[in-house]
Structures are given as structure tokens and as C-alpha cells.
DSSP file (Angstrom, degrees, kcal/mol; ACC not computed):
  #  RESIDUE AA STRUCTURE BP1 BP2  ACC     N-H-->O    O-->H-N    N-H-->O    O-->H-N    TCO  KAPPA ALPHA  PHI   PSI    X-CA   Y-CA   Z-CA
    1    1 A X              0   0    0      0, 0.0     2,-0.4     0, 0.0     0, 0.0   0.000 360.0 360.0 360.0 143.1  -71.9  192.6 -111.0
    2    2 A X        -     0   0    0      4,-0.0     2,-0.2     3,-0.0     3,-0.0  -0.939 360.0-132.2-118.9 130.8  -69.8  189.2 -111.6
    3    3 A X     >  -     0   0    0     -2,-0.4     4,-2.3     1,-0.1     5,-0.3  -0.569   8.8-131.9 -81.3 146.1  -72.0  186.4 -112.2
    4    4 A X  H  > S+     0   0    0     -2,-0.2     4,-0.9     1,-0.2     5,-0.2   0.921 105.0  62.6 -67.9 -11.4  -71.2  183.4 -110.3
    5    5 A X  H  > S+     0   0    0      2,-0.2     4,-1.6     1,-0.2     3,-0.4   0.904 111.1  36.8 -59.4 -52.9  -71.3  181.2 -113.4
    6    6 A X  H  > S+     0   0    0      1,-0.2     4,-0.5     2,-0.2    -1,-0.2   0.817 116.1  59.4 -60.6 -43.9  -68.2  183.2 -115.1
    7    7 A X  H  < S+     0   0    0     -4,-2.3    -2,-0.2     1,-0.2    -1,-0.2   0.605 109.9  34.2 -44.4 -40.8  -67.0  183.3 -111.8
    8    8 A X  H >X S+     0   0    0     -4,-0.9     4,-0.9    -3,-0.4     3,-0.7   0.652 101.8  81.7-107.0 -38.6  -66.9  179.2 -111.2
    9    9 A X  H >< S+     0   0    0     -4,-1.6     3,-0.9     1,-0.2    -2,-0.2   0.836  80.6  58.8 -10.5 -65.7  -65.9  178.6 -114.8
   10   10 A X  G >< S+     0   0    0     -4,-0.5     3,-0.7     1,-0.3     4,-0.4   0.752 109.9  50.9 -81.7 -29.7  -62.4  179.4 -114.2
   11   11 A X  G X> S+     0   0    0     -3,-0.7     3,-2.4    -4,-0.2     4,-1.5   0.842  83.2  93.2  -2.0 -63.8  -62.8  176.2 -111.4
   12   12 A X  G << S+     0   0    0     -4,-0.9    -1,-0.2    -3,-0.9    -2,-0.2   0.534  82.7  40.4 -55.8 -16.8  -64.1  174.2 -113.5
   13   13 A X  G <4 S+     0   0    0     -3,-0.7    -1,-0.3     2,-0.2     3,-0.2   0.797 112.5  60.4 -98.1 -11.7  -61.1  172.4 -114.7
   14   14 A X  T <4 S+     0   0    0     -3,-2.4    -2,-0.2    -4,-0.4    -1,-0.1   0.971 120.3  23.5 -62.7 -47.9  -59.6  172.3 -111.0
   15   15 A X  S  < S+     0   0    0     -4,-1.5    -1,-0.2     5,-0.0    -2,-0.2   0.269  77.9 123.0-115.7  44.1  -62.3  170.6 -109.9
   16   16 A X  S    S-     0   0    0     -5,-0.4     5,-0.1    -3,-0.2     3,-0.1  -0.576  75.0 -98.2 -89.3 178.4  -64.0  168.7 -112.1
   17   17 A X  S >> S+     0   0    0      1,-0.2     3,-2.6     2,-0.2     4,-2.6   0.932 115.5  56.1 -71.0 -37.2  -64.3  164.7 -111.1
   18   18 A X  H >> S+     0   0    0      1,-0.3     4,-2.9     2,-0.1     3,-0.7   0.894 112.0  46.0 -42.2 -58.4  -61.5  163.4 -113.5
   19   19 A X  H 34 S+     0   0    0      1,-0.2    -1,-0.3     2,-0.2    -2,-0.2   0.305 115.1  39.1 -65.9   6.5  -59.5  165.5 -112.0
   20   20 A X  H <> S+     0   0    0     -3,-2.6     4,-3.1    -5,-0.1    -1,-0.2   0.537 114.3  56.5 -80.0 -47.2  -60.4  164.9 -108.4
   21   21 A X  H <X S+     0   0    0     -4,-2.6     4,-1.4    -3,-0.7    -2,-0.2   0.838 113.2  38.9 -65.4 -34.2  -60.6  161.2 -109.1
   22   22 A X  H  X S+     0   0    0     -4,-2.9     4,-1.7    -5,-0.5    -1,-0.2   0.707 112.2  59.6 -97.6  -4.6  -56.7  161.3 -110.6
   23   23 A X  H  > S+     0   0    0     -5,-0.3     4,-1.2     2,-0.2    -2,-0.2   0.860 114.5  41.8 -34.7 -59.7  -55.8  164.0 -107.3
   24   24 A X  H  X>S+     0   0    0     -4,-3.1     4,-2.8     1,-0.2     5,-0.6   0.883 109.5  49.4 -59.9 -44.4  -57.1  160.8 -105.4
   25   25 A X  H  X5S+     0   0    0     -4,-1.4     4,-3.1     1,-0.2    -1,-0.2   0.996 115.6  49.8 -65.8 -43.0  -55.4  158.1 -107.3
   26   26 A X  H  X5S+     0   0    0     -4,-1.7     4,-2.0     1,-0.2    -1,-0.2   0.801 111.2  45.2 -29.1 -48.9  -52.0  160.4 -106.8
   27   27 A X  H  X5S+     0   0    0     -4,-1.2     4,-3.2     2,-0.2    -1,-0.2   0.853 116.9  46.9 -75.1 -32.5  -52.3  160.9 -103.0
   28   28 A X  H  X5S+     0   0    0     -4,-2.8     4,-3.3     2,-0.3    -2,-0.2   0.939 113.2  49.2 -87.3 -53.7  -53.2  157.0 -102.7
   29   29 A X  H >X<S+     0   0    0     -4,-3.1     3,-2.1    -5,-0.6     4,-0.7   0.845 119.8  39.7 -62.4 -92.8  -50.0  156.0 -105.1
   30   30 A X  H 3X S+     0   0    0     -4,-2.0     4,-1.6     1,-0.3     3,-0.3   0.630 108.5  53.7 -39.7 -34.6  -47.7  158.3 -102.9
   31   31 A X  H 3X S+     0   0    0     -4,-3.2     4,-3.3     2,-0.2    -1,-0.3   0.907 114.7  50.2 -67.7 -36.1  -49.1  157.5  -99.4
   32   32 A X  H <X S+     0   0    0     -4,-3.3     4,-1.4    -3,-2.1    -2,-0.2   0.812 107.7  51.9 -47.2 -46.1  -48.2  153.7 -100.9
   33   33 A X  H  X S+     0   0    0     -4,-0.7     4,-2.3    -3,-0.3     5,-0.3   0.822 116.1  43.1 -46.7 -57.2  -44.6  154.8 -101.9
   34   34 A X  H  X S+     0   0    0     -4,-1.6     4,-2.7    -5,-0.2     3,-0.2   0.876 106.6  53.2 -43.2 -65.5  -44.4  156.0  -98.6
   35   35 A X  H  X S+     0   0    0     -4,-3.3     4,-1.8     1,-0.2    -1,-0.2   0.889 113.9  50.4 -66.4 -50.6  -45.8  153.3  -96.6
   36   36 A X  H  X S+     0   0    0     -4,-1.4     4,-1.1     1,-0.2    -1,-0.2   0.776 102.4  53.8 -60.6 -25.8  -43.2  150.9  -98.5
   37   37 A X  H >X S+     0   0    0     -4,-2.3     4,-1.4     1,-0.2     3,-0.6   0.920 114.6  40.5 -82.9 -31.1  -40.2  152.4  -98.1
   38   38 A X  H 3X S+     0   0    0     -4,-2.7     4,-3.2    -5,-0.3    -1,-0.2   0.849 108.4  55.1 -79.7  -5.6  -40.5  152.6  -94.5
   39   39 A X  H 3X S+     0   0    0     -4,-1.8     4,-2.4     2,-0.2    -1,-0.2   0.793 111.8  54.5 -87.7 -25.9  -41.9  149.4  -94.1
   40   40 A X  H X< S+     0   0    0     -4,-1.1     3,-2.1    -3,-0.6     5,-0.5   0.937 114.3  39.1 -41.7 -94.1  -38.2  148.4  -96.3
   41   41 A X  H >< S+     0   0    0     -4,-1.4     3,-1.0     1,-0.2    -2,-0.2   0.683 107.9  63.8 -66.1 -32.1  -36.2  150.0  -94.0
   42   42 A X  H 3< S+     0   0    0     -4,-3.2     2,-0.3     1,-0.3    -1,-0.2   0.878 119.5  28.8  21.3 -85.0  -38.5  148.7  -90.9
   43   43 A X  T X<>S-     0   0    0     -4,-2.4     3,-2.1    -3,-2.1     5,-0.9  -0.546 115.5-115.3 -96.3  51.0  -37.4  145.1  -91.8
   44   44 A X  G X 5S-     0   0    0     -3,-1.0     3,-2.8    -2,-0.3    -3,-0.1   0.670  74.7 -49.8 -33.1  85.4  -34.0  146.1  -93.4
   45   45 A X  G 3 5S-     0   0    0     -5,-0.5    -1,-0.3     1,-0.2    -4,-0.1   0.764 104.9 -55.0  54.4  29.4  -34.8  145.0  -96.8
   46   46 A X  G < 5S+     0   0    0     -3,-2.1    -1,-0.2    -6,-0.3     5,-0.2  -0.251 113.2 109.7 104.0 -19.9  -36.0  141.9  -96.0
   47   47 A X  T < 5 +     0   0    0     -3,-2.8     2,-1.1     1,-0.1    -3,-0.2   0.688  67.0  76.9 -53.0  -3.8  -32.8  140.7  -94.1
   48   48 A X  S > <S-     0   0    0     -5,-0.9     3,-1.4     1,-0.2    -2,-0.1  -0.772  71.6-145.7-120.6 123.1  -34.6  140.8  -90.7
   49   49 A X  G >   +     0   0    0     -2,-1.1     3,-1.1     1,-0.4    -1,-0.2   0.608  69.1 105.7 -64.3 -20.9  -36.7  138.5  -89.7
   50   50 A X  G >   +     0   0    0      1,-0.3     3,-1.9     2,-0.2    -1,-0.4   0.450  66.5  87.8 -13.0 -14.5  -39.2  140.4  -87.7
   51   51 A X  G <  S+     0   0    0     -3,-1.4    -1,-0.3     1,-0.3    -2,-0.1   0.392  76.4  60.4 -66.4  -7.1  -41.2  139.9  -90.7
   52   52 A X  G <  S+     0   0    0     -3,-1.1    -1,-0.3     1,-0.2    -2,-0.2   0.319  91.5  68.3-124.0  -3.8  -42.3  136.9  -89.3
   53   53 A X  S <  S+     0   0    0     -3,-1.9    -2,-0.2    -4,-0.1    -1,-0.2   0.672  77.7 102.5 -82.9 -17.8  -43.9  138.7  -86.1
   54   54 A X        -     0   0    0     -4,-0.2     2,-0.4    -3,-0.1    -3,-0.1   0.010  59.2-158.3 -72.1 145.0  -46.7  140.5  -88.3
   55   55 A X        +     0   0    0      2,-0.0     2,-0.2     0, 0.0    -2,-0.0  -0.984  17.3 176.7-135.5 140.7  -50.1  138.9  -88.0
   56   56 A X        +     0   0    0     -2,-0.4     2,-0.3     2,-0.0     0, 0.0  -0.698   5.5 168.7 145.2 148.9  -52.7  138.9  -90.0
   57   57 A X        -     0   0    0     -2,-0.2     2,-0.8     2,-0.0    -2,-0.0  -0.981  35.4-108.8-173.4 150.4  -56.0  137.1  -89.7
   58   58 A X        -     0   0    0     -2,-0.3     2,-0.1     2,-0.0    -2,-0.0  -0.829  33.2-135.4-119.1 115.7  -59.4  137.1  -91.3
   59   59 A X        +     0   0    0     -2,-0.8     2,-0.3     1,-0.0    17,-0.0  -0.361  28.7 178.1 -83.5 138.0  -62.2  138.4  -89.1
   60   60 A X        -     0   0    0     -2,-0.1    17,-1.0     2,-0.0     2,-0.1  -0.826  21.8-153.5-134.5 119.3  -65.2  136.6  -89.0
   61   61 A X  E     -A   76   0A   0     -2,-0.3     2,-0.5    15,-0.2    15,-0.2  -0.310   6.8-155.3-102.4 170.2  -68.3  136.8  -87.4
   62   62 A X  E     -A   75   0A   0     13,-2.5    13,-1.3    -2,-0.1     2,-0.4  -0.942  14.7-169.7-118.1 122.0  -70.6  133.8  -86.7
   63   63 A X  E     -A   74   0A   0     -2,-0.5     2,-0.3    11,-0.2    11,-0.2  -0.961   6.9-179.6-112.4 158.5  -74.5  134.6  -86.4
   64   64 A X  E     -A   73   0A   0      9,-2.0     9,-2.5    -2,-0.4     2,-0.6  -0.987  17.6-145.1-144.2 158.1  -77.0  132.2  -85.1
   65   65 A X  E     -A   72   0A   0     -2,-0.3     2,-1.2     7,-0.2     7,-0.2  -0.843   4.7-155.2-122.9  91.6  -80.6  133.1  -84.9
   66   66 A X    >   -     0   0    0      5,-1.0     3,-0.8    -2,-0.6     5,-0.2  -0.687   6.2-159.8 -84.6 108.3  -82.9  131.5  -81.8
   67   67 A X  T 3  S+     0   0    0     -2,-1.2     3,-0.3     1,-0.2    -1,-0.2   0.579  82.7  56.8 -71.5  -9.2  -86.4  131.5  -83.0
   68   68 A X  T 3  S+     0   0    0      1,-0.2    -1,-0.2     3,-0.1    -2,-0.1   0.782 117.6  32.5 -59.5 -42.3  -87.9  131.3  -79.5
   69   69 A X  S <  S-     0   0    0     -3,-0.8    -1,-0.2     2,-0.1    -2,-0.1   0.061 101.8-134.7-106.3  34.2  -86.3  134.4  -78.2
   70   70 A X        +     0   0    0     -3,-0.3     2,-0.2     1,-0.1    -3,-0.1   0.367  65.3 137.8  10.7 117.8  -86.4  136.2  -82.2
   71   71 A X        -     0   0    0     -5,-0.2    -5,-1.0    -7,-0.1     2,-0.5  -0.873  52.1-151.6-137.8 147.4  -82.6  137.1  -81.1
   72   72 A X  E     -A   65   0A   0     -2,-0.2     2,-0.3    -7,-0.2    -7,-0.2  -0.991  12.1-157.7-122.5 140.8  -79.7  136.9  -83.3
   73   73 A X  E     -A   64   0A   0     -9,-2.5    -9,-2.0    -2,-0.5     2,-0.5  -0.860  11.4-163.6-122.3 137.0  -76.2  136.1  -81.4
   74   74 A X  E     -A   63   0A   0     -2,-0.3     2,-0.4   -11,-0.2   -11,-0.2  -0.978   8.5-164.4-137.7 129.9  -73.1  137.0  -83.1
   75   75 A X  E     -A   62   0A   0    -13,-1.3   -13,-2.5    -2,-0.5     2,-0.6  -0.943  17.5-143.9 -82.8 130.4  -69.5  136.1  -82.5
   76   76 A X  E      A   61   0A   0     -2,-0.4   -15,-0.2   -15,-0.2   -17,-0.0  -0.807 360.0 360.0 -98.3 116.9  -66.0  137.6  -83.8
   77   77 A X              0   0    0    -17,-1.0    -1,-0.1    -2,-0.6   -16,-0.1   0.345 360.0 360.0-114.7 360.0  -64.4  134.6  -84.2
């Protein structure tokens, strides 16, 4: 009979959290790598001015609170 403890041992250094946590930080650092070089060649290395089409914006919502009706109204402004 194999205990699962002896069993799960040999695991332990595959997953314990450092090692998940720097698994993470890896995938995140390559998916970055990734994301830049195509976003390079996208815009060919900065020479193309499409760059100037991206938009970006900071969402914000607005509440106001009418104590007559107890309702709260929100806007994405």
C-alpha cells in the first residue's frame, strides 16, 4: 500500500507556491515579450504613425444618490 504522503512528496517541489508564483511571473514576462515584438512590427518600429490611432481613456463612473427615491444613478462617463 503507497501512502499518499510519500506519494505527493515527490510533487512537492513542482508545486509548491515559489514555484508556481515564478511559473506565473515567467508566463507573464514571455506573454510581454510577445505582446511587444508584435506590437514593433505592427507599427514598424516606430516609423509608422498609426501609433497615433490608439486610444486610451480613463473610465469613469459618476454616482449620484436621490434621497427621495433611495436610488443611486450611475454614469460611464
Amino acid at each position: 500500500m503507497v501512502c499518499l504522503v510519500d506519494y505527493c512528496l515527490g510533487w512537492k517541489d513542482y508545486y509548491s507556491i515559489e514555484s508556481i508564483i515564478q511559473r506565473q511571473k515567467s508566463a507573464r514576462v514571455d506573454w510581454c515579450q510577445c505582446w511587444c515584438r508584435y506590437m514593433l512590427s505592427k507599427f514598424d518600429n516606430g516609423s509608422s504613425k498609426g501609433v497615433f490611432d490608439v486610444v486610451t481613456g480613463d473610465e469613469s463612473w459618476i454616482y449620484q444618490l436621490d434621497p427621495e427615491l433611495k436610488r443611486q444613478f450611475r454614469v460611464w462617463v
